[in-house]
RODO-2510 file (C-alpha; in nm, 4 decimals, decimal comma):
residues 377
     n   res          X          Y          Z
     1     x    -5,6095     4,7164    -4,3195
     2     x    -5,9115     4,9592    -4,2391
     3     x    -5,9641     4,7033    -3,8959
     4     x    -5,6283     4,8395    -3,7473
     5     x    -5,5264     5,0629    -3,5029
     6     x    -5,3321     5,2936    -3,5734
     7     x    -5,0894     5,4807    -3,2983
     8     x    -4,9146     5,7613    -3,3620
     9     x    -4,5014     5,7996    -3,4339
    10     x    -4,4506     5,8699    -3,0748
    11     x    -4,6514     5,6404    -2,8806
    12     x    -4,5163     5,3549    -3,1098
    13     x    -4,1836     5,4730    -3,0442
    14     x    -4,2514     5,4504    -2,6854
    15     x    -4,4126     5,1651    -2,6740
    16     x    -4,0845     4,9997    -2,8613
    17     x    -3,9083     5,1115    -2,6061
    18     x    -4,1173     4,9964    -2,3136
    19     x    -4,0983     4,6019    -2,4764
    20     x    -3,7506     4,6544    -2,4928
    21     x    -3,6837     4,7563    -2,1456
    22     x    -3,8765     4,4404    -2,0381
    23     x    -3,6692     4,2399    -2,2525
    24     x    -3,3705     4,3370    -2,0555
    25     x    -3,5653     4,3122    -1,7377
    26     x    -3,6645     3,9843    -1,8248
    27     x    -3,3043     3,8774    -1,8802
    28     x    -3,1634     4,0537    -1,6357
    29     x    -3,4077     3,9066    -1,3873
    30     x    -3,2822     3,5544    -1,4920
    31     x    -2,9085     3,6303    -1,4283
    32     x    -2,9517     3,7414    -1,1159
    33     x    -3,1492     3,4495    -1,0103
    34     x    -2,9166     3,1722    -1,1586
    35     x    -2,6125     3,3734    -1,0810
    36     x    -2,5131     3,3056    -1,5094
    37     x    -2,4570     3,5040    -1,7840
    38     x    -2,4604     3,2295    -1,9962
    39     x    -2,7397     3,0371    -1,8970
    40     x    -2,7433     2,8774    -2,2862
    41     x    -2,5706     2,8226    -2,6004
    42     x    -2,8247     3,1134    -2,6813
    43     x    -2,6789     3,3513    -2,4924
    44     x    -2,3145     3,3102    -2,5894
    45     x    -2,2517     2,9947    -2,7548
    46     x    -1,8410     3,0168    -2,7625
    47     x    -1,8302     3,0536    -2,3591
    48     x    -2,1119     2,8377    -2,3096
    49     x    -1,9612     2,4954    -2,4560
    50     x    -1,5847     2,6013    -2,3455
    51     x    -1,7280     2,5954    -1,9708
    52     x    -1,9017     2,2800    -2,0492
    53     x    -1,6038     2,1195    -2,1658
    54     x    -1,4300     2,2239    -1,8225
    55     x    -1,6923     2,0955    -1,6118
    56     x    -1,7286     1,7900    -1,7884
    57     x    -1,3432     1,7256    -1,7521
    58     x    -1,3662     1,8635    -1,3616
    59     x    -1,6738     1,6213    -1,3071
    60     x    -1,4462     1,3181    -1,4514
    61     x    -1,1631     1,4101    -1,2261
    62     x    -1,3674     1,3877    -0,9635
    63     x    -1,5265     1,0517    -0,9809
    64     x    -1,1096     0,9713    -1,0292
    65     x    -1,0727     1,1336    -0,6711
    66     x    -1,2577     0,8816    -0,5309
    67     x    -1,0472     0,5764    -0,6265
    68     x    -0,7526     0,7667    -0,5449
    69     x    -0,8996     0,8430    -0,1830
    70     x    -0,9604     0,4825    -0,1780
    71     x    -0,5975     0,4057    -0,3187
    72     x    -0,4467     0,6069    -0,0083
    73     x    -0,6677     0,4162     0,2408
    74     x    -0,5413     0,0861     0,0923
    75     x    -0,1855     0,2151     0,1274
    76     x    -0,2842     0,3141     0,5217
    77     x    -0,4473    -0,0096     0,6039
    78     x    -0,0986    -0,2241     0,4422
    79     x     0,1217     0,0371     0,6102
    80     x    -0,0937    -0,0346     0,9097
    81     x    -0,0463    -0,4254     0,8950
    82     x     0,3017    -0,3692     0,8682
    83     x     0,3573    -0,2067     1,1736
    84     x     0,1556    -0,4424     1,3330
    85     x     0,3512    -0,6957     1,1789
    86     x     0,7090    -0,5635     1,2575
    87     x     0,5560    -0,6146     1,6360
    88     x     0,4745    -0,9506     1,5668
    89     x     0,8107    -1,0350     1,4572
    90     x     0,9680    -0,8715     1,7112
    91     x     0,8203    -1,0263     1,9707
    92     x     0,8704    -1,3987     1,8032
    93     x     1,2089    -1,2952     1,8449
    94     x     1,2246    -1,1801     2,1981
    95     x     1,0527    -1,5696     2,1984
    96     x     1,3147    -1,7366     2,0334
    97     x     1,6193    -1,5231     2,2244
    98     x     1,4452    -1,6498     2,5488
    99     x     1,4718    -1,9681     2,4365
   100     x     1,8641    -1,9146     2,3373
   101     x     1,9283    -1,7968     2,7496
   102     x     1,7692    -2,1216     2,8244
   103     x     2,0781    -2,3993     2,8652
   104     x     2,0135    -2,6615     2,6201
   105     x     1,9969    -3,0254     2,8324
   106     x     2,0383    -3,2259     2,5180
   107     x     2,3724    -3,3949     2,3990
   108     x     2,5871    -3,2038     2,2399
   109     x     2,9109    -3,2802     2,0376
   110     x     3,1700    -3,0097     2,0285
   111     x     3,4914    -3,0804     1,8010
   112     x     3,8246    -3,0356     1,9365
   113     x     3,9820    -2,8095     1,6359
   114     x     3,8001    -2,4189     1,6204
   115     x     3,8841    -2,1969     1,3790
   116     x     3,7214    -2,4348     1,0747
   117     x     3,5288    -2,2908     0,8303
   118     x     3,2382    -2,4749     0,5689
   119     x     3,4975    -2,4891     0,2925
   120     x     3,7962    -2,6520     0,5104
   121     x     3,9108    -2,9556     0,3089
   122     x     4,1238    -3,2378     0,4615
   123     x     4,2552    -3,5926     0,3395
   124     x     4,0582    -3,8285     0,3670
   125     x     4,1728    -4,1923     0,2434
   126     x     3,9320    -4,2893    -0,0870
   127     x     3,6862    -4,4686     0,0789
   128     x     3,7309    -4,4461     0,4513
   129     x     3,4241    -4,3209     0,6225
   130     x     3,2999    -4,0790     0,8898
   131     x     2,9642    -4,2398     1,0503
   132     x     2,7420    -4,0152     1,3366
   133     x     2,4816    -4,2300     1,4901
   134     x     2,1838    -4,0665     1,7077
   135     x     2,0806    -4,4144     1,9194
   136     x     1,8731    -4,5432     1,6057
   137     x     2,0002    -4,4588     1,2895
   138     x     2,3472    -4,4187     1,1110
   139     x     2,4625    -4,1452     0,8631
   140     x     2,7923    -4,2565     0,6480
   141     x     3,0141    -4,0094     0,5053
   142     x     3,2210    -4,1780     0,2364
   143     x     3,5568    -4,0049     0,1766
   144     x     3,6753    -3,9277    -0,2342
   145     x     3,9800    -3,8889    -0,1206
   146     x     3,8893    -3,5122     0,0943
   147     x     3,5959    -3,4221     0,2722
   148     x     3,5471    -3,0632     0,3269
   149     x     3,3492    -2,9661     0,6575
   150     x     3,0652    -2,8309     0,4601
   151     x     2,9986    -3,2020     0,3751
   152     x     2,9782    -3,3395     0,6504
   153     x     2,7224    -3,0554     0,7884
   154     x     2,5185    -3,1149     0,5151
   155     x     2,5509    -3,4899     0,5412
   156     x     2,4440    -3,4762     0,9229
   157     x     2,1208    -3,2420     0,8990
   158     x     1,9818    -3,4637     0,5784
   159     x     2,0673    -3,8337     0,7519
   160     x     1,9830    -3,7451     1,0813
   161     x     1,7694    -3,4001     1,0213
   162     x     1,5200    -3,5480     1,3256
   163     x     1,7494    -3,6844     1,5841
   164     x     2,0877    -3,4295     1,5463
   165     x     2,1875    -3,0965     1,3747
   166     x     2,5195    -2,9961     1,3089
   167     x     2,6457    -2,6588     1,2562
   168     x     2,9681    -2,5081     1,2667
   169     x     3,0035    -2,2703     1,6374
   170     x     3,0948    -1,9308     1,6490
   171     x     3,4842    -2,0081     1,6997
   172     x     3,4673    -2,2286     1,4081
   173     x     3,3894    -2,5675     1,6193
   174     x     3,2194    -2,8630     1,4174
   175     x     2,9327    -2,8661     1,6515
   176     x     2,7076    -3,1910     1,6636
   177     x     2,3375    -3,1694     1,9065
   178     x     2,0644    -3,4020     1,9656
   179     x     1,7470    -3,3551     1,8843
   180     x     1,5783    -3,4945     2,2401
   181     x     1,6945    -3,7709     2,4411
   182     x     1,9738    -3,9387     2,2112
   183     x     2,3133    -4,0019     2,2256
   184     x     2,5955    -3,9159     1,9209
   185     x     2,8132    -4,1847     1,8528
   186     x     3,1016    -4,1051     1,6277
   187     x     3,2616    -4,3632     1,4195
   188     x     3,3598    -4,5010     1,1187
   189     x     3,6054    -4,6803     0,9086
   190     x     3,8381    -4,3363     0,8643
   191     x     4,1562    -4,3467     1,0885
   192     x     4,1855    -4,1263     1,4317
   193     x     4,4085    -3,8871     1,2533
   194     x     4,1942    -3,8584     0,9677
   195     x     3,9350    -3,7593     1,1868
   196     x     4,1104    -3,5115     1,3786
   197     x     4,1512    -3,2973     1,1464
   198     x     3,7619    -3,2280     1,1613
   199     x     3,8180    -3,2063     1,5370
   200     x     3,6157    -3,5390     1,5936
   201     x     3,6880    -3,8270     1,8265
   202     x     3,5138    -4,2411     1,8270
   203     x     3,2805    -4,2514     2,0911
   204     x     2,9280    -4,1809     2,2486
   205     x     2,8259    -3,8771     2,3904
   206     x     2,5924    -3,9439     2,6421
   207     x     2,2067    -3,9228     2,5986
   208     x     2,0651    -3,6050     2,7272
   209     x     1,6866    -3,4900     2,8708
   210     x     1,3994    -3,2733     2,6522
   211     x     1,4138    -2,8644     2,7628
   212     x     1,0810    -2,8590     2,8469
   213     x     1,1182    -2,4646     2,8923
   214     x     1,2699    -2,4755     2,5344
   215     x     0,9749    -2,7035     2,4310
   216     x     0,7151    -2,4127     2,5653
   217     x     0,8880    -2,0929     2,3846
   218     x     0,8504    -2,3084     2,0775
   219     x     0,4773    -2,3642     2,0935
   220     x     0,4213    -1,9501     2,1686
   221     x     0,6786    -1,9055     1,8803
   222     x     0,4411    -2,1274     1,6298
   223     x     0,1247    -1,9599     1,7852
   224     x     0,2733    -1,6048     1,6302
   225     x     0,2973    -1,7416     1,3301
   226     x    -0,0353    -1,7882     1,3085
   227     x    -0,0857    -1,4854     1,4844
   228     x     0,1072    -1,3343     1,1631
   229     x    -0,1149    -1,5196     0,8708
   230     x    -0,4207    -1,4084     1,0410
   231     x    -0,2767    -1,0231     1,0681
   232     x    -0,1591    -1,0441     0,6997
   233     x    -0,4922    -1,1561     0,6245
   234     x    -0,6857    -0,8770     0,7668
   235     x    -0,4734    -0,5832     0,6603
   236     x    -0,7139    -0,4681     0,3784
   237     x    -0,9357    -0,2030     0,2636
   238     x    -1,2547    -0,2167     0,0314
   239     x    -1,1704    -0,5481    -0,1182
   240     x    -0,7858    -0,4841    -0,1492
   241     x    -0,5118    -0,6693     0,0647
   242     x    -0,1700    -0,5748    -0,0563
   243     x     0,0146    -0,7806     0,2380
   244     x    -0,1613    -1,0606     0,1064
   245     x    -0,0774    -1,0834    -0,3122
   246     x    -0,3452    -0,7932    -0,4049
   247     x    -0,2056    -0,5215    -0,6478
   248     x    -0,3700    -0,2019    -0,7060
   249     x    -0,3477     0,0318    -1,0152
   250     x    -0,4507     0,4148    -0,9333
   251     x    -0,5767     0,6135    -1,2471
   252     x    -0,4635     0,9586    -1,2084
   253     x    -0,6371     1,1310    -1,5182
   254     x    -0,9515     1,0698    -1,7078
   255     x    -0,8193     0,9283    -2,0304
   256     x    -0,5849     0,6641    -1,8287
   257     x    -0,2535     0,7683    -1,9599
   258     x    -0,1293     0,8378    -1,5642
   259     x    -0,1173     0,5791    -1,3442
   260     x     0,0905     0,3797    -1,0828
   261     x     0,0649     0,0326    -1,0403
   262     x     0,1464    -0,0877    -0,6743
   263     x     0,2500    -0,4549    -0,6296
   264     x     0,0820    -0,6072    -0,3159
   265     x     0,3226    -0,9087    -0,1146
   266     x     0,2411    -1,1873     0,0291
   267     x     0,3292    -1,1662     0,3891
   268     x     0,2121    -1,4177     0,5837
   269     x     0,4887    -1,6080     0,8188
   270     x     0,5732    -1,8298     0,5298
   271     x     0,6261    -1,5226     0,3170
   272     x     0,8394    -1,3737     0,5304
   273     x     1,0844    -1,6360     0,5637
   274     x     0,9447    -1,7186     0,8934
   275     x     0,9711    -2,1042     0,9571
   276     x     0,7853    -2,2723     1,1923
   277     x     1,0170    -2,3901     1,5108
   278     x     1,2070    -2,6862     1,4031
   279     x     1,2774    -2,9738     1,6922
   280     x     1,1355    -2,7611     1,8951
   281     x     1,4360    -2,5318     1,9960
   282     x     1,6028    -2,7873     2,1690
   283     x     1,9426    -2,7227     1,9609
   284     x     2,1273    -2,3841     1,9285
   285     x     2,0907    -2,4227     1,5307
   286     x     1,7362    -2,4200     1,5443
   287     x     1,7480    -2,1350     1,7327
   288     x     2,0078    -1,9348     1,5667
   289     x     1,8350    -2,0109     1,1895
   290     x     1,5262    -1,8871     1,3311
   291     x     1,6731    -1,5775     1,4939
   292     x     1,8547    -1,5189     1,1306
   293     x     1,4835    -1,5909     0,9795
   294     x     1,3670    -1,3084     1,2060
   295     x     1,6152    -1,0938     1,0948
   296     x     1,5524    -1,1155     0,7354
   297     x     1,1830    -1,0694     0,8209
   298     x     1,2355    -0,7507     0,9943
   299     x     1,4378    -0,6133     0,7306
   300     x     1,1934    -0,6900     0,4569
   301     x     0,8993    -0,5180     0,6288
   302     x     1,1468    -0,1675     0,6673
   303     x     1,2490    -0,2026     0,3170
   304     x     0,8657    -0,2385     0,2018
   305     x     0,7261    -0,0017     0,4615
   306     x     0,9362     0,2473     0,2621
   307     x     0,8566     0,0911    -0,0523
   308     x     0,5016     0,1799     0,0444
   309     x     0,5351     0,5074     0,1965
   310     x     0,7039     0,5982    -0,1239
   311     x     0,3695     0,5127    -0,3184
   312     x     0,1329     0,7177    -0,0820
   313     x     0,3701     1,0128    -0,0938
   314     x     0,3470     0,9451    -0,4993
   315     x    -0,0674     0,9121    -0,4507
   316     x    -0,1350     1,2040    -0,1974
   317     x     0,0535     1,4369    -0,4176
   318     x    -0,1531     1,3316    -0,6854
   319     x    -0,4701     1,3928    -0,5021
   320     x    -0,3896     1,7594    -0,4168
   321     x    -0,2839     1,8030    -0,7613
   322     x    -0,6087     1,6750    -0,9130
   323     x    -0,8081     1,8817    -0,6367
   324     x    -0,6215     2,1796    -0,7709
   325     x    -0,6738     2,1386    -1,0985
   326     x    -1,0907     2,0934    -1,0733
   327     x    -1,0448     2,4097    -0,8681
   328     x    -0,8878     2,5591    -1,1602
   329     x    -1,1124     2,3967    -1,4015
   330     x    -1,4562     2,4767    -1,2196
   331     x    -1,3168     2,8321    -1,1788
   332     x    -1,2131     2,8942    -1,5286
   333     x    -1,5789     2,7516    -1,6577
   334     x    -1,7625     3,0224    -1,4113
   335     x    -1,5413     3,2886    -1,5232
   336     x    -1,6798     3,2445    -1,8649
   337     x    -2,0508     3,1891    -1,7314
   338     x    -2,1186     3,3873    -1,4378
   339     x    -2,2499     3,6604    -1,4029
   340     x    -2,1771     3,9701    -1,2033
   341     x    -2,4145     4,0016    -0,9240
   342     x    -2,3411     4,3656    -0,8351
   343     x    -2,3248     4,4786    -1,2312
   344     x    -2,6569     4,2884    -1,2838
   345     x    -2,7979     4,4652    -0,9495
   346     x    -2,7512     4,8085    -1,1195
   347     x    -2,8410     4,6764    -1,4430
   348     x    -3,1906     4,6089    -1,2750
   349     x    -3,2251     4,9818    -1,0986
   350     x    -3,1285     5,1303    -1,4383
   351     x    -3,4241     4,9094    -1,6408
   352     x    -3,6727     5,0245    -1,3528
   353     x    -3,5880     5,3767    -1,4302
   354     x    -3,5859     5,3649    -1,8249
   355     x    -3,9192     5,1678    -1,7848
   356     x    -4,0687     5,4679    -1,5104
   357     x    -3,9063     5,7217    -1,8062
   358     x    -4,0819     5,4901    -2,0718
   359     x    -4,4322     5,4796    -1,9207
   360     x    -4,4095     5,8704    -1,8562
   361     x    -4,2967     5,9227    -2,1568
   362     x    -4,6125     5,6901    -2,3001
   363     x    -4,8888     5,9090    -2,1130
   364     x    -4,7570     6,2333    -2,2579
   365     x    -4,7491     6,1729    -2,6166
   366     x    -5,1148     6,0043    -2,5526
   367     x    -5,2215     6,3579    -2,3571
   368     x    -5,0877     6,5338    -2,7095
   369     x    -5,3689     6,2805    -2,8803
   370     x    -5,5924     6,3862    -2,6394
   371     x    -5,5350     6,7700    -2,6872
   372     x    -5,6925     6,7293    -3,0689
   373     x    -6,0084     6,5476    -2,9502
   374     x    -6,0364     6,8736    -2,7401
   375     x    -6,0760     7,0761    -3,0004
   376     x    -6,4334     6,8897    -3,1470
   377     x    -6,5465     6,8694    -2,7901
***
């Protein structure tokens, strides 16, 4: 068009040159103040959606750390209540061994034959009958023919299971206590011989006083149990209680497809076997089921301790796995994205020099222009 300007070959060539160098500048100038190379699909399209995908996966695995930080404090606070509990326990049974030191005042009933056992069977004529009264009330055994010593225990603590207990001692003893302030009257239409053989003789054992200190140890024994619901009760975290029926499932990836599912217990006193003090420790038995009720107690909080330690080894692992692999994650998406700070640096010096070059370049080949106007000056 005759409204254009024209430039000559060189300045043109110059100027091309000049637009790109600011181009690069431009660009340049961006890298180094993102810290990318790949700032969008524009500038490399391949890298830029393969460190997207990375980051998106690292940014899932670490809203996943948080539940599995919160997994691990669950585990703490249950491992916590345990040990807490265990102390509980232990001192219920320092309780209930006190009690044991104290002499029981109460009548007791010791047979004449040791070295019985619960499934010792003698003959017993069909019929005949073995009667243990405690002052009030009467409990008939009624022979088949034999009675076995288990029997008769049985018989005993589910007539009179207020007033006496019977047990068989540690020599093998059929052992017969009041409750309080009874007496134990044996009887019964089974002959003396008959009896004998169980190591029991007709009569009345006399009527014996309440252990008042026995009485007391039971009370502070009950109190712990409470003591122990309220502990079980408070050993949770965020919501969670696994000492008191909560279970917890801990994703470990972001599709769900690695997990572990801890089961929570229920470990109040009445969960852990713990009965409350029965006729208030005034007879051995009661004292020596709830020492073996302690026992069993004790030995289920070790065996879930571990059970639980076991888990958080399982979850912390998992956590410093999934921390390493975002690391590796976030790491392989800036490889493919960032830029080179120092190679950009020079980069930048280099464009500043081509676009001194370029400009200097520019003035001369419009100084040649010049040089013709000269000639119609």
């Amino acid at each position: 068009m005759s409204n254009d300007i024209v430039l000559s070959a060189g300045i043109r060539s110059n100027l091309l040159a000049l637009q790109n160098t600011a181009t690069l500048q431009s660009r340049t100038q961006q890298r180094l103040a993102t810290g990318k190379k790949v700032n969008s699909a524009l500038d490399n399209p391949i890298n830029f959606f393969t460190a997207a995908s990375l980051n998106d996966r690292a940014g899932d695995l670490g809203n996943l750390l948080d539940s599995v930080s919160n997994a691990v404090q669950t585990l703490q606070a249950a491992d916590n209540g345990i040990t807490s509990l265990t102390k509980l326990v232990q001192s219920a049974q320092a309780i209930v061994q006190q009690a044991q030191q104290s002499a029981a005042t109460t009548a007791k009933y010791a047979g004449t034959v040791s070295g019985l056992t619960a499934t010792s069977s003698f003959a017993v004529a069909n019929a005949n009958t073995i009667t243990v009264n405690d002052g009030t009330n009467t409990t008939t055994i009624t022979s088949t023919g034999t009675l076995t010593v288990q029997q008769i225990i049985n018989a005993v603590n589910t007539g009179l299971a207020t007033n006496v207990k019977a047990e068989l001692s540690g020599d093998g003893r059929l052992l017969l206590e009041a409750v309080g302030a009874n007496t134990i009257t044996i009887g019964g239409t089974a002959t003396a011989p008959e009896k004998a053989q169980f190591g029991l003789v007709d009569g009345t054992t006399a009527a014996g006083t309440l252990n008042t200190t026995r009485s007391s140890l039971a009370t502070q024994f009950d109190s712990l149990r409470t003591q122990i619901d309220q502990l079980a009760a408070d050993s949770g975290y965020n919501g969670i209680n696994l000492l008191n029926g909560d279970s917890l499932k801990v994703l470990f990836n972001e599709k769900g497809t690695s997990s572990l599912l801890i089961t929570g217990v229920t470990y109040t006193a009445t969960g852990l076997g713990v009965a409350a003090s029965t006729t208030t420790f005034q007879t051995d038995k009661s004292i020596n089921d709830s020492l073996a009720n302690l026992a069993a107690a004790l030995s289920t909080l070790r065996v879930q301790a571990s059970a639980f330690g076991g888990s958080l080894s399982i979850v912390q692992t998992r956590q410093e796995f999934t921390k390493a692999t975002i690391n590796t994650l976030r790491t392989g998406a800036d490889n493919l994205t960032l830029a080179d700070t120092n190679e950009e640096g020079a980069n930048m010096l280099a464009l500043q020099t081509r676009q001194q070059l370029s400009t200097t370049a520019l003035s001369l080949a419009s100084q040649a222009q010049n040089s013709v106007l000269r000639l119609f000056g």
